[in-house]
C-alpha positions as CSV (number, residue, x, y, z in Angstrom):
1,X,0.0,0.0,0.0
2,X,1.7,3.3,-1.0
3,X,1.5,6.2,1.4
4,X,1.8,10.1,0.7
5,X,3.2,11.7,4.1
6,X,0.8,14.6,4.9
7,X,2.8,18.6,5.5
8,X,2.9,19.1,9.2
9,X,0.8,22.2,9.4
10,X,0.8,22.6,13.0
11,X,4.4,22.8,13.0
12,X,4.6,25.1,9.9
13,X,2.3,27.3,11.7
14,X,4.4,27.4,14.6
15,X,7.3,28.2,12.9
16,X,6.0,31.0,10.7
17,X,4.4,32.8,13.5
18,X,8.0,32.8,15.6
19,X,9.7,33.8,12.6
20,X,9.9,38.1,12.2
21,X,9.5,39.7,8.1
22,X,12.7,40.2,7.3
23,X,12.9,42.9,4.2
24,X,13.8,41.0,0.7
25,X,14.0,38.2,1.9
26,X,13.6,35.1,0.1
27,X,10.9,32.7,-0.4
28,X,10.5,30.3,2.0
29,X,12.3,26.7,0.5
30,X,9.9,24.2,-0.3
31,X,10.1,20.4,0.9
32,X,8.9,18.4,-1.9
33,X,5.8,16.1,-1.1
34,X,7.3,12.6,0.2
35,X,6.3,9.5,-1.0
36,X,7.0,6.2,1.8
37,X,8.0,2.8,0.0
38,X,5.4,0.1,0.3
39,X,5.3,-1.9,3.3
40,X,6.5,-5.4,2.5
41,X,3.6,-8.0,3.1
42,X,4.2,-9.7,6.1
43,X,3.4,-13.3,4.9
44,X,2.9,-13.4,1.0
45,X,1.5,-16.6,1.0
46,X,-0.1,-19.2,3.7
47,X,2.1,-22.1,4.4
48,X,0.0,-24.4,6.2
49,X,-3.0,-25.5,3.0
50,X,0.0,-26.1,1.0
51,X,2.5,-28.1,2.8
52,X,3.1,-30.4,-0.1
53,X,4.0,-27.3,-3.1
54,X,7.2,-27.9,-3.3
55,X,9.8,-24.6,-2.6
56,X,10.9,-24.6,-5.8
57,X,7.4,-23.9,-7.2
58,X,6.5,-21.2,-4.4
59,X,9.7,-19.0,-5.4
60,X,9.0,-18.2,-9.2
61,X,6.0,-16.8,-7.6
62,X,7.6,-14.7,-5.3
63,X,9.8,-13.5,-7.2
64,X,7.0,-12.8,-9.8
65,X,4.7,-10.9,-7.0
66,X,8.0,-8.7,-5.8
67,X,8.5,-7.6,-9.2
68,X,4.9,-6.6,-9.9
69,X,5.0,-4.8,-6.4
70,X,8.2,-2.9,-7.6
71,X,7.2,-2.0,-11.1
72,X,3.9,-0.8,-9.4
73,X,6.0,1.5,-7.1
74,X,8.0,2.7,-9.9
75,X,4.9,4.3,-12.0
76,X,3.4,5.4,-8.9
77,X,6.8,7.3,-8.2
78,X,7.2,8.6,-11.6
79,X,3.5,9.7,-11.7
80,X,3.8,11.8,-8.2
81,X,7.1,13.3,-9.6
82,X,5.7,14.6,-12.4
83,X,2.4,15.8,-10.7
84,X,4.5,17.8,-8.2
85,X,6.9,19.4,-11.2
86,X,3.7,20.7,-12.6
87,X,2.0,21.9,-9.6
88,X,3.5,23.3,-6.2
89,X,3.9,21.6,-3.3
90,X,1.1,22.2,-0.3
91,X,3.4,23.8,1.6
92,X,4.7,26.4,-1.5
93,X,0.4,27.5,-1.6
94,X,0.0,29.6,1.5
95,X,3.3,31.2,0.9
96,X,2.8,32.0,-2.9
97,X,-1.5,33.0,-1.7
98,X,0.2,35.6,1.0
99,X,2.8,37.1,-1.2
100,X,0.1,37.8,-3.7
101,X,-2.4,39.3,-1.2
102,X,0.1,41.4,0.2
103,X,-0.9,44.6,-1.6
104,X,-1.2,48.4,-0.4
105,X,-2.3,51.7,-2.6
106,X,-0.2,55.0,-2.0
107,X,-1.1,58.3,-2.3
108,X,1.6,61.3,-1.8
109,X,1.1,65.0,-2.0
110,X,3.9,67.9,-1.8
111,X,4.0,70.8,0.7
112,X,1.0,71.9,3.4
113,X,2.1,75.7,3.5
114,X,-1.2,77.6,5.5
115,X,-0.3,81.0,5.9
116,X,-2.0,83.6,7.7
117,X,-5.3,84.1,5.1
118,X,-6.0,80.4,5.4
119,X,-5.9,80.8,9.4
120,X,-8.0,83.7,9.3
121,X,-10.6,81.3,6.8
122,X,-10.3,78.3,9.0
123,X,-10.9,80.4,12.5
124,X,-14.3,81.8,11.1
125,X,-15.3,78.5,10.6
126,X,-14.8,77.2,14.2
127,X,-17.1,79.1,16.8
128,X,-16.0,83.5,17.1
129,X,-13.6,84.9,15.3
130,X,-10.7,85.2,17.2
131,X,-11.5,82.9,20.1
132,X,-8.5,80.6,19.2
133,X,-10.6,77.5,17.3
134,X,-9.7,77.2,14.1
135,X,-11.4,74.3,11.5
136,X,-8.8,73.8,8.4
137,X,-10.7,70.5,7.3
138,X,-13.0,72.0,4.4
139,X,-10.0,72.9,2.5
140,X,-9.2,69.6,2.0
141,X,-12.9,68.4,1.9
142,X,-12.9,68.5,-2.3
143,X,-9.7,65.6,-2.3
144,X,-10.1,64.0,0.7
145,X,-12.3,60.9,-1.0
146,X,-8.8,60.3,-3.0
147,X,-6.8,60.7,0.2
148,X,-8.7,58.7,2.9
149,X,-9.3,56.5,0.0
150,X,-5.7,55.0,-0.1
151,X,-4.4,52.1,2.3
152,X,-1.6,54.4,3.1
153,X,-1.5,58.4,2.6
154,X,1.7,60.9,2.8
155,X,1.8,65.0,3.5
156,X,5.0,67.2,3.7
157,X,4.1,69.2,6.7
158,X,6.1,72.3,5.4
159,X,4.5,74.4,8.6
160,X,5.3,73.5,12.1
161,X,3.0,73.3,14.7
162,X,4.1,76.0,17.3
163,X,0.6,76.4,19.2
164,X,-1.3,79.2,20.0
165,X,1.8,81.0,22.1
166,X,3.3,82.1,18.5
167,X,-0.4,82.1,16.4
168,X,-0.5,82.0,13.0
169,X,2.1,83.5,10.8
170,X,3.4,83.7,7.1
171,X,6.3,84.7,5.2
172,X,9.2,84.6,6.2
173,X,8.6,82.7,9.4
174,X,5.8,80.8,9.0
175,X,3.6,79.2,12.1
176,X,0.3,77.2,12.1
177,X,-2.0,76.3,15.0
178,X,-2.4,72.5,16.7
179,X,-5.8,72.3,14.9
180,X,-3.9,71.4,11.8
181,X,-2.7,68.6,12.4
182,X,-6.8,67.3,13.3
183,X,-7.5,68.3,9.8
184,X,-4.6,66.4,8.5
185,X,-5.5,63.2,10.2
186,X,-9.1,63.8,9.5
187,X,-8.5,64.1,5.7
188,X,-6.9,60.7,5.9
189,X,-3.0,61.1,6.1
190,X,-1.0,58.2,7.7
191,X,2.7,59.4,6.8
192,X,4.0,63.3,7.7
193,X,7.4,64.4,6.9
194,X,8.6,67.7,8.4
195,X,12.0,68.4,7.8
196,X,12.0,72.0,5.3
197,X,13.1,75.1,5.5
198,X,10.8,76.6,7.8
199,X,11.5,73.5,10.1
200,X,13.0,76.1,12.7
201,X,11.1,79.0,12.2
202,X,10.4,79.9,15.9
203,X,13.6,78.2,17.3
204,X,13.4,74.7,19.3
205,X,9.9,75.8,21.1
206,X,7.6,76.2,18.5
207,X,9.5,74.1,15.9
208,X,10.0,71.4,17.7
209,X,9.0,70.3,21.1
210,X,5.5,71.9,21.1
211,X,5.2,70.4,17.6
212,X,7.0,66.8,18.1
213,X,4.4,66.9,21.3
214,X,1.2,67.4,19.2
215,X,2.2,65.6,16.5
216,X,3.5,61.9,18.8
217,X,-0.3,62.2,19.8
218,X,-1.6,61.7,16.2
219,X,-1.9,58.2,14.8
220,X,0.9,59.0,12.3
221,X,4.0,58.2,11.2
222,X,6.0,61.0,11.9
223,X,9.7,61.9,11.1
224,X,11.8,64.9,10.1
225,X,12.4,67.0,13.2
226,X,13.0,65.4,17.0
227,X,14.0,66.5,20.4
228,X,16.6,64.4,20.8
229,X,19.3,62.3,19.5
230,X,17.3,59.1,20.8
231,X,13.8,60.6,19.0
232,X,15.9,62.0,15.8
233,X,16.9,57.6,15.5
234,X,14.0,56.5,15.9
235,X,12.7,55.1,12.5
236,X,9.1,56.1,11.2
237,X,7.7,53.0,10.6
238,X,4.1,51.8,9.4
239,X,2.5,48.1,8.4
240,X,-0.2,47.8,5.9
241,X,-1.8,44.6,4.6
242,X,1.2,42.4,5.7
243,X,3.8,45.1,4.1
244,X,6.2,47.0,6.3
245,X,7.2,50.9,5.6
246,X,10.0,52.8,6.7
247,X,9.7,57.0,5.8
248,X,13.2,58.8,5.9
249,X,12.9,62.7,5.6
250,X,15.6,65.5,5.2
251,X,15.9,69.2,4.2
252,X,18.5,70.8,1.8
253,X,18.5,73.5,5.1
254,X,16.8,75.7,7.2
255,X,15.9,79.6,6.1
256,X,18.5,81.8,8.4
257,X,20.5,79.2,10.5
258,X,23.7,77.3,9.6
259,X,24.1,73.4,10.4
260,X,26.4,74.5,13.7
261,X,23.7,77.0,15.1
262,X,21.1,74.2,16.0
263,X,21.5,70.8,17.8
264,X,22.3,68.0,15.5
265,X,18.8,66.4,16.4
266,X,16.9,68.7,16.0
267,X,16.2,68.6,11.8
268,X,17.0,66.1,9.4
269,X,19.6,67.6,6.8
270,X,20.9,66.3,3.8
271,X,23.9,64.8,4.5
272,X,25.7,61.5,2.6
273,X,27.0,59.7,5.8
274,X,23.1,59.6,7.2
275,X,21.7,59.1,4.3
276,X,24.1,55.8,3.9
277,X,23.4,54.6,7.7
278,X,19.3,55.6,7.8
279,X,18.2,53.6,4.8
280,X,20.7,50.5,6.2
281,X,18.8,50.6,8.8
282,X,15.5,51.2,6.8
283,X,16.2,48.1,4.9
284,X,16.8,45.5,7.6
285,X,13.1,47.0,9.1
286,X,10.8,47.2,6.3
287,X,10.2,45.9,3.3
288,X,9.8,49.5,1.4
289,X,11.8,52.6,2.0
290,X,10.6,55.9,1.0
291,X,12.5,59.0,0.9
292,X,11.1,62.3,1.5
293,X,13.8,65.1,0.0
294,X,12.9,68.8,0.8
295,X,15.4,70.5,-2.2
296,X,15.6,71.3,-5.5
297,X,15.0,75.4,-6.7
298,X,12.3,77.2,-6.3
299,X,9.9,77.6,-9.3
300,X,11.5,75.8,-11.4
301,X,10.2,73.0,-12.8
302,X,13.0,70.2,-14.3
303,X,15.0,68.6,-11.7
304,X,18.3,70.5,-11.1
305,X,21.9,68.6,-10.6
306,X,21.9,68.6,-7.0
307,X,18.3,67.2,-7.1
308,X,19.7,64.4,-10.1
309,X,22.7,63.5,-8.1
310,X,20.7,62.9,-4.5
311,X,18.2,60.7,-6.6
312,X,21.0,58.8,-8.1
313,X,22.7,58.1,-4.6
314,X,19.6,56.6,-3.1
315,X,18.4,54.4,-6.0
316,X,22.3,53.1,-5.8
317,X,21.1,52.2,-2.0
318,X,17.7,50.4,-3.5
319,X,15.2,52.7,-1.8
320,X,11.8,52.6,-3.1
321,X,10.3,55.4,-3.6
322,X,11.7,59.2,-3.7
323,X,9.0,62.2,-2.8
324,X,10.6,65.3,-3.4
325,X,9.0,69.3,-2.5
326,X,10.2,72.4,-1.9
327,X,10.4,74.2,-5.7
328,X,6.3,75.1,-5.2
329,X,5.9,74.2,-8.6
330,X,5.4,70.7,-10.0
331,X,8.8,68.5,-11.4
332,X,9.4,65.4,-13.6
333,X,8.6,62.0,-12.5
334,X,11.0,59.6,-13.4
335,X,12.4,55.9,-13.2
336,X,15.9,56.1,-12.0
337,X,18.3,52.7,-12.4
338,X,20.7,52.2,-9.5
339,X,24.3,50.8,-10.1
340,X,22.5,47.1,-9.3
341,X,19.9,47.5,-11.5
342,X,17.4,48.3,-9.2
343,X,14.7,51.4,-10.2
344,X,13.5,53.6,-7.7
345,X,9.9,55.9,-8.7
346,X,11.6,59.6,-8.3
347,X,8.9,62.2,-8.1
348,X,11.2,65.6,-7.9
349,X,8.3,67.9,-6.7
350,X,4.9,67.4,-6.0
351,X,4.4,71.4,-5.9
352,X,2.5,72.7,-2.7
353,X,-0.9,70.8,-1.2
354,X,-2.2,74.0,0.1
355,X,-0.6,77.0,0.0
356,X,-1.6,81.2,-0.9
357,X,0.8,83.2,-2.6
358,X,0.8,87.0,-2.1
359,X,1.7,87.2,-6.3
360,X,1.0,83.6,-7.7
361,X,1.8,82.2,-11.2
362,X,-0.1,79.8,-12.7
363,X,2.6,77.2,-12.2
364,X,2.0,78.0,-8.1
365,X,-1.6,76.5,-8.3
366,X,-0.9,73.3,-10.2
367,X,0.3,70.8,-7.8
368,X,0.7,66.8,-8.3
369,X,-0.6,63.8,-6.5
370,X,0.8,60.5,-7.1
371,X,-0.3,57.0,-6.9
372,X,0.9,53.5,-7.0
373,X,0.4,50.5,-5.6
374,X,3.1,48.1,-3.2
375,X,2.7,44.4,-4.7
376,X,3.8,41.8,-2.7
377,X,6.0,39.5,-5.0
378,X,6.3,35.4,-4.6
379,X,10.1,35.9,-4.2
380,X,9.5,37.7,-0.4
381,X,10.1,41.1,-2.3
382,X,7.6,44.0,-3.1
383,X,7.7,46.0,-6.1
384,X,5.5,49.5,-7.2
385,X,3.0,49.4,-9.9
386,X,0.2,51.1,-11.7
387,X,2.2,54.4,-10.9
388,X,-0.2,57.6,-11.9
389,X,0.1,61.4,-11.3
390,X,-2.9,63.7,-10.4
391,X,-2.7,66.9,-11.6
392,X,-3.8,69.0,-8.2
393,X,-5.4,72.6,-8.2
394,X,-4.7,74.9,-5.1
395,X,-8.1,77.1,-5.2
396,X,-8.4,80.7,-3.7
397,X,-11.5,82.3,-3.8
398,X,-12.4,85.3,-4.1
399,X,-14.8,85.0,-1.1
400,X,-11.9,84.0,0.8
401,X,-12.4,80.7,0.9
402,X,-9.8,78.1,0.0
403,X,-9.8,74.7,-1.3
404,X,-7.3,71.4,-3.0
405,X,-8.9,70.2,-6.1
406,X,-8.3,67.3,-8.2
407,X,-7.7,69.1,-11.5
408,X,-10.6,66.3,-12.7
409,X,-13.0,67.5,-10.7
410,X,-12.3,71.5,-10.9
411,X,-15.4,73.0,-12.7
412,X,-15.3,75.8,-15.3
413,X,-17.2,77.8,-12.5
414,X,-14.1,77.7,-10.0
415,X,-11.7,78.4,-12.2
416,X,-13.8,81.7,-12.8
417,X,-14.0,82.7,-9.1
418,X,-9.8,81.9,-8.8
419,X,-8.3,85.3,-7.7
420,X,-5.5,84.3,-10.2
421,X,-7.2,81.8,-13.1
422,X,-10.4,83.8,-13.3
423,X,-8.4,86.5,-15.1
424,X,-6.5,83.7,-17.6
425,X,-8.0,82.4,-20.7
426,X,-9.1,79.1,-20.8
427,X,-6.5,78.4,-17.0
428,X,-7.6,74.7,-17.2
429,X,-6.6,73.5,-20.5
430,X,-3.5,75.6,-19.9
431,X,-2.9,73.7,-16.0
432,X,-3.1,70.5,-18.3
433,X,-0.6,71.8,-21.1
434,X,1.8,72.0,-18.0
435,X,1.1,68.8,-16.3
436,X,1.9,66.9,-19.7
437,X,4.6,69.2,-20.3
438,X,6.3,68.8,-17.2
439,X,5.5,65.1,-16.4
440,X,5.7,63.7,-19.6
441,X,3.8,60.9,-21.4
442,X,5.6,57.7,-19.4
443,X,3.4,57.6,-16.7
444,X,-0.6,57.6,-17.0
445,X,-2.1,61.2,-16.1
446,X,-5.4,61.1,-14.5
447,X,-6.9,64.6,-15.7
């Protein structure tokens, strides 16, 4: 009788459970489905109701019956072989079913830079004017189905949050009140980077402990600025649908201060020697590594060298994804190959999220979303696909209202009340000249 030795689940359970994710790693080996050799019959034939056959006439038959058993177990192996070569094991089917259920939609927008119009908006919206409440959530209101919409959903917090003690502020030094970051969770947003320019605005108080302390009571991931050493290592880390995510942030620099006139801690900056050790460390944690770079030059809209060489650096160290901001205006998004082959998405600027300039260009009101999706791959790694970019509209009204549109969704009518496109001849077909312009045709535009 020919037996097929069954997978130990119990034990394969057991093992899986006590056995971390480990980022790239490779697909479990394995064991091919065993088959045991036949038991030998015990007593081929009864002795006693043939006492007189003689031995020499009970051996042919023997011999006869063992080869029939073995040729039997020969096609029986043969047949199992091949049935395994064409199918996988039992045990290969969970692994290869998990890998391919392991899968998490992205969104990413650029810069959130509210200056003192939008808090003056947002606190007549929450109870007396003046009284200190402010609401900021309608002005995401018109994207916040694409936002909250996403497994997992990233913001460049360009403002800190330095509390009611400094109040709103603009240009140069720019401030906004704790209600923002309700709005910012409200809207959707799992993943905020703060390390920018304006990271130390008001000094260690309002740019960083008050706003680290509102911010570590957020269900965020949150990373950029810290206040400490032991808080600035710390890595940002976030788990979706079986898929691990590490966000790294840094800043070009901060508007009035040198690297020697602040504690080491207390912003991220661009530096090669960090860079090298944080997305190590990234690596051995997660499974994806994103990279949130606050450079490039403002208003202009190609990636410059500084920005081509920082994006060639980390797809040499295999990260994942690059999310790039600062310019205020929208840049390339781009494939670039590392020196092992690997290609990491490089979006060089997302423009602003929401934003009022006092003299705006056209090019300040188109901003970019992008999208993607993290697969899960059989081989333990996870690769991006389905990579799109949203062309984004940053709406001021001329009742003084604000608003972040999907450029799909902005109406004829808006553009008209714009303070800026109202006076421009037909400003959405010319917001989706740019876009394509800018962009370019390799990745789908959703218009």
């Amino acid at each position: 009788m020919v037996h097929t030795r069954k997978p130990d689940t119990a034990k394969r359970k057991s093992a899986a459970s006590a056995r971390k994710p480990t980022p790239r790693r490779a697909p479990r080996t394995t064991r091919s489905a065993h088959v045991a050799a036949p038991r030998a019959a015990r007593t081929p034939y009864a002795v006693a109701p043939h006492a007189t056959r003689t031995a020499r006439t009970a051996v042919p038959r023997v011999a006869i019956l063992a080869l029939a058993v073995v040729a039997v177990t020969v096609i029986l192996v043969v047949v199992f072989t091949q049935c395994t070569l064409n199918r996988q094991s039992p045990d290969a089917e969970p692994v290869a079913d998990a890998a391919a259920n392991r899968r998490v939609s992205f969104v990413a927008v650029g810069d959130n830079l509210p200056e003192i119009s939008i808090a003056n908006w947002a606190d007549s919206l929450a109870g007396e004017a003046g009284d200190g409440t402010y609401d900021y959530a309608p002005a995401y209101a018109p994207v916040k189905s694409y936002i909250e919409g996403a497994d997992l959903a990233y913001v460049s917090q360009e403002v800190h949050l330095g509390g009611e003690d400094i109040g709103p502020r603009g240009w140069p030094s720019f401030n906004t009140t704790d209600s923002m970051a309700d709005a910012i969770v409200s809207t959707g947003f799992d993943l905020v980077a703060s390390a920018s320019n304006h990271a130390y605005d008001w000094g260690t108080f309002g740019a960083i402990e008050h706003s680290r302390s509102i911010w570590d009571a957020q269900p965020v991931a949150f990373t950029g600025t810290a206040t400490s050493a032991e808080q600035a290592a710390e890595l940002a880390l976030v788990e979706r649908n079986g898929i691990t995510f590490a966000l790294l942030n840094y800043t070009y620099g901060v508007n009035g201060f040198s690297q020697a006139d602040l504690p080491a801690y207390t912003v991220n900056l661009i530096d090669e020697d960090r860079i090298r050790a944080d997305v190590a460390q990234a690596k051995e944690a997660a499974d994806v590594v994103l990279v949130a770079m606050h450079w490039g030059t403002e208003n202009l809209m190609e990636a410059d060298e500084d920005q081509l060489r920082w994006a060639q650096l980390l797809a040499d160290l295999e990260v994942d994804m690059v999310i790039g901001s600062h310019p205020h205006v929208i840049g390339p998004l781009a494939w670039v190959e590392g020196a092992t082959g690997h290609r990491t998405l490089v979006a060089y600027s997302l423009g602003n999220f929401l934003s009022n300039h006092n003299s705006p260009a056209i090019s300040n009101e188109l901003e970019g979303m992008l999208t993607c999706d993290f697969v899960g791959n059989e081989d333990g790694g996870v690769s991006v696909e389905n990579a799109a970019w949203t062309p984004l509209v940053n709406h001021a009204d001329a009742d003084g209202s604000f608003g972040v549109y999907a450029l799909r969704d902005y109406s004829e009518e808006l553009a008209a009340r714009h303070t800026l496109l109202g006076e421009l001849d037909d400003p959405i077909g010319q917001l989706r000249d740019i876009t394509h312009e800018v962009v370019g045709e390799e990745f789908e535009i959703r218009e």
